[in-house]
N, C-alpha and C positions, 0 to 999 in steps of 0.2 A: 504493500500500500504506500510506505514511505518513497519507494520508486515512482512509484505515478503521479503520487503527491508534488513530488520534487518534477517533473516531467509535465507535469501541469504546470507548474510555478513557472517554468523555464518559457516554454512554449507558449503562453499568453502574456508574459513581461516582452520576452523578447519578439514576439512578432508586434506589438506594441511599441516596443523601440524601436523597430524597424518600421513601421509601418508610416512614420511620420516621413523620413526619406521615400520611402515607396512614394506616398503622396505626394511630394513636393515633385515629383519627374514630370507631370503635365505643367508644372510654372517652368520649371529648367528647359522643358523641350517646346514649347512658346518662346518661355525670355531670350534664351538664347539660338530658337531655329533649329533648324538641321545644320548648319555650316559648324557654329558655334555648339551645340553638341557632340558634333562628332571631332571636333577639337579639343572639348572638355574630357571624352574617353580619352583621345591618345596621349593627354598629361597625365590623367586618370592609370591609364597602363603602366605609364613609369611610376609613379606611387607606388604599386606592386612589384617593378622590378626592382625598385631601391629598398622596399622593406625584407627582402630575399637577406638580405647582405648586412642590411642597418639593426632589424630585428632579430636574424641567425635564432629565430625558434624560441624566446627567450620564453613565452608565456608556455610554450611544454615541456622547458627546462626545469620550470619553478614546479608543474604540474608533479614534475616524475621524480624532483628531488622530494617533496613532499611525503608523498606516498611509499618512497623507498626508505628515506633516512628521517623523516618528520621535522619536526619544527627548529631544530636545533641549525644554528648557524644559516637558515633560510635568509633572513638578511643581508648578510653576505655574498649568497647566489644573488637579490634582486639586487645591492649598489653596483657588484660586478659587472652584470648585465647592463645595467644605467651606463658606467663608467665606459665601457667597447661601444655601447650605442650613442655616447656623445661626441666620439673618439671619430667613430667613423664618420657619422656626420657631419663632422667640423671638416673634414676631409674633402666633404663633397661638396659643401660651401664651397671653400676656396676654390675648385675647380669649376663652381657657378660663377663665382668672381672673377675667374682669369676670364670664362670664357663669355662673359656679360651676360649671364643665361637667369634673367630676372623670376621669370616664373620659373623655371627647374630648381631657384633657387627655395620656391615658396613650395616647392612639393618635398624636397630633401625635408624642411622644418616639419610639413604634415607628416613624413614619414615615420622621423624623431620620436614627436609627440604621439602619432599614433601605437608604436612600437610602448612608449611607454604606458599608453591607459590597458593596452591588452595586458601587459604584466600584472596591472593591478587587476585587470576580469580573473586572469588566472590565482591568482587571491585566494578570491573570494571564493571559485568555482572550485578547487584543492578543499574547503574547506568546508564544503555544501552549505553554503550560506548564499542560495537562491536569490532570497529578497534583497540582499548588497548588491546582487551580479546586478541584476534588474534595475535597480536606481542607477547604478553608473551607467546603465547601458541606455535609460531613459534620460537621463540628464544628457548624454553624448546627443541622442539622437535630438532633444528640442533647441538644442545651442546650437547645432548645425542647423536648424529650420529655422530660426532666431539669425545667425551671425548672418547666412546665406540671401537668405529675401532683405535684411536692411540694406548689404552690400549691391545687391543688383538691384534696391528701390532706389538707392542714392546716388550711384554711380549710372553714365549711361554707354559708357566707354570702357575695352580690354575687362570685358565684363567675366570670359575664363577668367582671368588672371585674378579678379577679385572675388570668385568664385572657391580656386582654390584654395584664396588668403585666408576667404571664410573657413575653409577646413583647420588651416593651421589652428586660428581663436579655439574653434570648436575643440579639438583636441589636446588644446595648452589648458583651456577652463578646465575641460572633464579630469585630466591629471591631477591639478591643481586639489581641485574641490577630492577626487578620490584618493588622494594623500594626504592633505591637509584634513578633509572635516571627517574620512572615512579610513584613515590610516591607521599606522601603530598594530595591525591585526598579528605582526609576529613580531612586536618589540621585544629584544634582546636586552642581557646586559653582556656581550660577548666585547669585549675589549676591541675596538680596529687596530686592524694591525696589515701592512701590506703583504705579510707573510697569508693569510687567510684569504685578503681581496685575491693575491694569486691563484691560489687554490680554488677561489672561484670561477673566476677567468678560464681554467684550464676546466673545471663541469660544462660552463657554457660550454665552450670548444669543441669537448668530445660529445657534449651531445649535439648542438648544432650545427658544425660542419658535417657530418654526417648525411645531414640532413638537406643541405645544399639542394643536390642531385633532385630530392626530392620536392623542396619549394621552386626548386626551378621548374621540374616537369611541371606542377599544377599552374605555372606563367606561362609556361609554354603553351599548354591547352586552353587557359582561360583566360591570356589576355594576348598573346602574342600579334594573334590575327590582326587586333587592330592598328599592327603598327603597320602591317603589309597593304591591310585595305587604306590606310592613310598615303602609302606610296602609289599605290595603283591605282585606285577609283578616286571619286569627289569625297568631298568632305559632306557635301548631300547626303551620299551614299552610306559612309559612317555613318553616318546622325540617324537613320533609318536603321540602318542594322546594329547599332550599339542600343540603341530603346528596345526595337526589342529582343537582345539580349540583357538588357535592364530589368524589364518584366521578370522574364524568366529566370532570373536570379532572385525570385523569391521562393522558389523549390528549392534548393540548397542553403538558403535560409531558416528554412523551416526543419530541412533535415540537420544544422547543424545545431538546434536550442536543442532538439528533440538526444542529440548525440552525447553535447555539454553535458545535459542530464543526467543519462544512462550512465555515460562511464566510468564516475566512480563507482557504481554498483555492479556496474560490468569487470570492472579491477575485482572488484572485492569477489565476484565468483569466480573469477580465473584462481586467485591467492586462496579459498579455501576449498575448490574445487568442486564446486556445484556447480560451474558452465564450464561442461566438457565441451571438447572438440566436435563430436555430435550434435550437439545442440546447436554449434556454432552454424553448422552446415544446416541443419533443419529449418534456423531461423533464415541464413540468406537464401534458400530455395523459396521461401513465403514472401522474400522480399520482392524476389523478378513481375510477378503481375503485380505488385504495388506501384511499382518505380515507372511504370508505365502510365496509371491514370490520370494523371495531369496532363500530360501529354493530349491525352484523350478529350476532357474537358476541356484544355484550351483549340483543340480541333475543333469541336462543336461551338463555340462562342461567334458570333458571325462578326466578321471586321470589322463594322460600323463599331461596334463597342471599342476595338482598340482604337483609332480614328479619334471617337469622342473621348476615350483618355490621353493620348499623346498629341493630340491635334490633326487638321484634312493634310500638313503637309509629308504626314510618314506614312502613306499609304506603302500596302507590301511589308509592313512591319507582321503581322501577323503569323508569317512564314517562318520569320527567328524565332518568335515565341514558342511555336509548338514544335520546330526543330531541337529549340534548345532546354526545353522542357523534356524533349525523350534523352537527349544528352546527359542535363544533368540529373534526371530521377535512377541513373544508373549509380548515383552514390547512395544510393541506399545500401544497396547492395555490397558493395563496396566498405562502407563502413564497418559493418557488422563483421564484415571479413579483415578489413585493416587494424583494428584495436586490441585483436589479439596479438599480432607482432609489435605495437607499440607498448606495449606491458611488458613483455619479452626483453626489450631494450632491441628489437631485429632494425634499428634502423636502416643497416647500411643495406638489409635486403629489402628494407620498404622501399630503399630510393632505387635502387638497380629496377625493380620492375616498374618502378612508376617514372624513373626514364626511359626505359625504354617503351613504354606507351606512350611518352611523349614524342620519342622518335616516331613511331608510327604515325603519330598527329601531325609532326612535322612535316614530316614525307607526302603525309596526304594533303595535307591542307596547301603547300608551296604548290603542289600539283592542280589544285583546286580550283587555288585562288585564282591561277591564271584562266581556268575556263569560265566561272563564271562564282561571283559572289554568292547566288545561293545553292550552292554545290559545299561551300564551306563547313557548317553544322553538319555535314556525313564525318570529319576528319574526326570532330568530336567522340562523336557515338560508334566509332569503330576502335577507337584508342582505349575509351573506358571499356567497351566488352572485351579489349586484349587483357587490360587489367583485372578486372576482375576472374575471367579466365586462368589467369597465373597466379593471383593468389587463393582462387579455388585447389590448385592442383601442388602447391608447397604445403597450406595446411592441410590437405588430403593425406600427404605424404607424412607431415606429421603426427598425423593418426593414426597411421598403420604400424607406428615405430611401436 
């Protein structure tokens, strides 16, 4: 009961804090067009590929130190992780700075700060305290609907670029308030000492380079395209087909509150062995017709509805939504299958198969891109059934042992 409970908690806080960004995309895809949309993804994409590097995993660093070694010297892992994430970023400043790259400058600061409000979600999430996750996740998301609509009511000019700025505010505030008014949750009296910060340093490290491979593949699959469609087609064209892969990015939304939730109780039957590898398998076979229905619904929904959400100039949107709705309903699946090697500590086999589906995507999708834009969403949904496929057939093999 306390699984559902919490699984409850999760998935009605968080679709709730997300939900005010879901809504703001009919002001975003008016205020700023199709041109300026599909500008606002491929700044949007880099934000993902600098948080690969800037972030290095920290919020599943704190998850697995937690659970393995508890409360002791956790401090230490989160200033360590701060300390590499300011480091790096200062980095990439400067190389904004040399190269006059004003707005690349303002997505490095979003990345920073975002890097650091996830460490504070993982917190709270380590420590099944739902209703803290919730308010930080509720306060992020009304500061970005807050910081966003004053900057593009007040401003009528490089309106991305005051877009993105809004994100920085948003995630310097939610930091702020989530360490300041919601902090202290694993205050120590452990002495600083550079001898310990090291020894932090060196946890991040092995657990998040590792993991590299791994946050790359998932940029690879889920944001790379738009830097291709940014080369090759209009910026029209983005702006149409990043909405609706906007949409459709509330199915992996929803599967990952629903995930957050489960896992620690999902840890906790791996560790006393009530969710055997059996089960593992029984629950992803019940997953494949789920992972499909949205898909299905948004098939049935007739255009006119998306149209009157995103506006008459993204006609043809409706095509990425239900493409990428069968894309991503294959993380269901996928999950239920992937968290048993992240308990494990299997990272470096998580990232090998989940590059190499990335390769697959790659392959296909360069191939793709060139014949035609909506040929793209296949590269998707042949990459995740390779993935899941391979790690069907490791934990299979783990079973028989």
């Amino acid at each position: 009961m306390k699984v559902l409970k919490d699984s409850f908690i999760y998935l009605i806080g968080e679709l709730f804090a997300k939900s005010l960004p879901f809504l703001m995309l009919p002001y975003l895809t008016r205020k700023l067009g199709p041109d300026g949309f599909g500008e606002l993804s491929y700044y949007l994409t880099m934000l993902s590929l600098f948080a690969i590097f800037v972030g290095l995993s920290q919020d599943g660093a704190v998850t697995r130190y937690f659970y393995f070694y508890g409360k002791k010297a956790l401090n230490t892992v989160v200033k360590a992780g701060y300390l590499f994430n300011i480091t790096i970023s200062f980095i990439l400043l400067l190389g904004c700075w040399w190269f006059k790259a004003e707005i690349m400058a303002y997505v490095v600061l979003a990345t920073m700060f975002q890097s650091f409000v996830n460490v504070q979600l993982a917190l709270r999430q380590c420590q099944q305290q739902p209703f803290k996750y919730i308010i930080i996740q509720i306060i992020l998301s009304l500061t970005n609907v807050l910081f966003t609509v004053a900057a593009l009511e007040y401003f009528s000019q490089e309106l991305v670029a005051y877009r993105i700025l809004a994100i920085v505010v948003t995630n310097l505030t939610t930091f702020l308030i989530a360490s300041l008014v919601l902090g202290d949750l694993f205050r120590d009296n452990y002495r600083f000492t550079w001898q310990r910060m090291r020894l932090g340093l060196l946890y991040i490290f092995s657990f998040g380079l590792p993991l590299i491979l791994h946050q790359s593949s998932f940029f690879i699959k889920g944001q790379l395209d738009r830097i291709f469609i940014y080369q090759q087609y209009s910026k029209t064209d983005l702006g149409i087909y990043s909405a609706g892969v906007q949409i459709a990015t509330v199915l992996p939304i929803v599967l990952m509150a629903l995930n957050k939730a489960i896992v620690p109780y999902y840890y906790q039957g791996l560790k006393d062995n009530s969710l055997t590898i059996a089960k593992i398998k029984k629950y992803t076979l019940y997953s494949l017709p789920l992972s499909i229905l949205p898909a299905l619904v948004g098939w049935l929904l007739p255009e006119q509805v998306y149209l009157w959400f995103l506006g008459q100039s993204y006609v043809g949107s409706k095509y990425y939504v239900v493409m990428y709705l069968l894309g991503y309903g294959a993380n269901l699946p996928y999950l239920v299958l992937v968290n048993y090697f992240f308990f494990y500590g299997k990272n470096f086999v998580i990232s090998k198969i989940t590059f190499f589906s990335a390769i697959v995507y790659f392959v296909a999708m360069i191939y793709l891109v060139t014949l035609s834009l909506d040929l793209i969403p296949y590269s998707l949904l042949l990459s995740n059934v390779v993935l899941i496929v391979m790690l069907w057939v490791i934990i299979n093999r783990v079973g028989k042992k």
